[in-house]
Structures are given as C-alpha cells and as structure tokens.
N, C-alpha and C positions, 0 to 999 in steps of 0.2 A: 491640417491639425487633427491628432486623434479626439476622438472621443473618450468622457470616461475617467477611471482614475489613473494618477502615475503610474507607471512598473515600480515603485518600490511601496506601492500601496499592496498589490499583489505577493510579491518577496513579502511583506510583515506577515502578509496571512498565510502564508507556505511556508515561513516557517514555523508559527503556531502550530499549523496543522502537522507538520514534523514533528516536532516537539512532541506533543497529544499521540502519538503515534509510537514516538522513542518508549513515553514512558508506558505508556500500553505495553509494549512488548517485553521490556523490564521487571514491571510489577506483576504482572497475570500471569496464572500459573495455568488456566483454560487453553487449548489450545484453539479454539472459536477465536476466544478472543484476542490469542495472539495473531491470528490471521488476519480478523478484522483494522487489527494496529497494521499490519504492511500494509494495508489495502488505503488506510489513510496516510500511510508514507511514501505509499507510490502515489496517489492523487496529488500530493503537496508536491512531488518531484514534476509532476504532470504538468500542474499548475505553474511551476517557475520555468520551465518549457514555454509552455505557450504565451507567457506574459514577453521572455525575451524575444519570441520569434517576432509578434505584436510589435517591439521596441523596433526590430530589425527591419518589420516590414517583409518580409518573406515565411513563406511556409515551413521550412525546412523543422522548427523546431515544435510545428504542430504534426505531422508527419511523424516523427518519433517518438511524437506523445501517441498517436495511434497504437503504433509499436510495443511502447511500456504497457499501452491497457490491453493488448493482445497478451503479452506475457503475462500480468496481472489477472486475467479470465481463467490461463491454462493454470497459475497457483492456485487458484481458490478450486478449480474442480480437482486439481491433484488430492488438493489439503480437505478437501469437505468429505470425500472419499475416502481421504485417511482414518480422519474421524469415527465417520458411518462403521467401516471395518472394527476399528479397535474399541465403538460400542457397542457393536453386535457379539464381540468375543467378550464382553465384560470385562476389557482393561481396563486399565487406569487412564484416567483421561486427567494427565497431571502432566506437565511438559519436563518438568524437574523428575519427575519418575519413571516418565515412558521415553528411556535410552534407545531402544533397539525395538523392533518390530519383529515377532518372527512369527513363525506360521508353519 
C-alpha cells in the first residue's frame, strides 16, 4: 500500500497550477512573466507525470518528467536572453508589441 495522498489529490493540484499558468500567459503583457506562466504549466504537466508513473508503479513517467524540465531549463535560458537583448537595445518589452526581432 502507497503512502500519501490519492493520484487525483495530485491531478486537482496540476490542474490549478495549469490553470494559474493558462491565465498568466493570457493576461500579462511582460514577457518575464509570461515565461514564468510556461514554467508553471510545465511543472503542473510534470506533476501529473509523475503522480501516474507513482499510480503505475514504474519509472517511465518520472523519466520524461526529467526530459520536460530539461527542455524547460533550455526555454528559460533562450527566453531570459531574449529579454536581456531587447532591454539592452531599449525595446519594447510588451509581448503584444514586440512581433519580430531584428538586429
């Protein structure tokens, strides 16, 4: 017998944390902060990951949660980069306004 809470104790709170995340990247016009929103909607994907692998009993879907926070690492240094760039050129740091990037 597991320890702990159910797996649909987990699911409620991944999807919160989705949710919290969706509307982050909906409503903000920062691009920080729309970062910060994927960063909490790959965590929640993380998390419902690793609660089924837990249900299953095998690794498999902790493993690919690995995988997502690998991918997850290389957006945020892309994206923080991006940033850094277009406030040092004094863009506009408005997601709704900075279409194109050029240089």
């Amino acid at each position: 017998m597991m320890d702990g809470p159910d797996v649909g104790w987990y699911l409620i709170v991944a999807a919160i944390l989705f949710g919290i995340g969706a509307l982050g990247v909906m409503l903000r016009r920062s691009p920080l902060i729309v970062l910060l929103s994927l960063e909490i909607m790959l965590n929640a994907a993380n998390l419902t990951l690793i609660a089924f692998a837990r249900q299953q009993g095998d690794l498999d879907g902790q493993i690919f949660a690995l995988a997502v926070m690998a991918v997850a690492a290389a957006e945020v240094a892309i994206g923080l980069g991006l940033i850094v760039a277009m406030a040092r050129r004094r863009m506009l740091l408005d997601v709704d306004q900075a279409s194109a990037l050029r240089g």
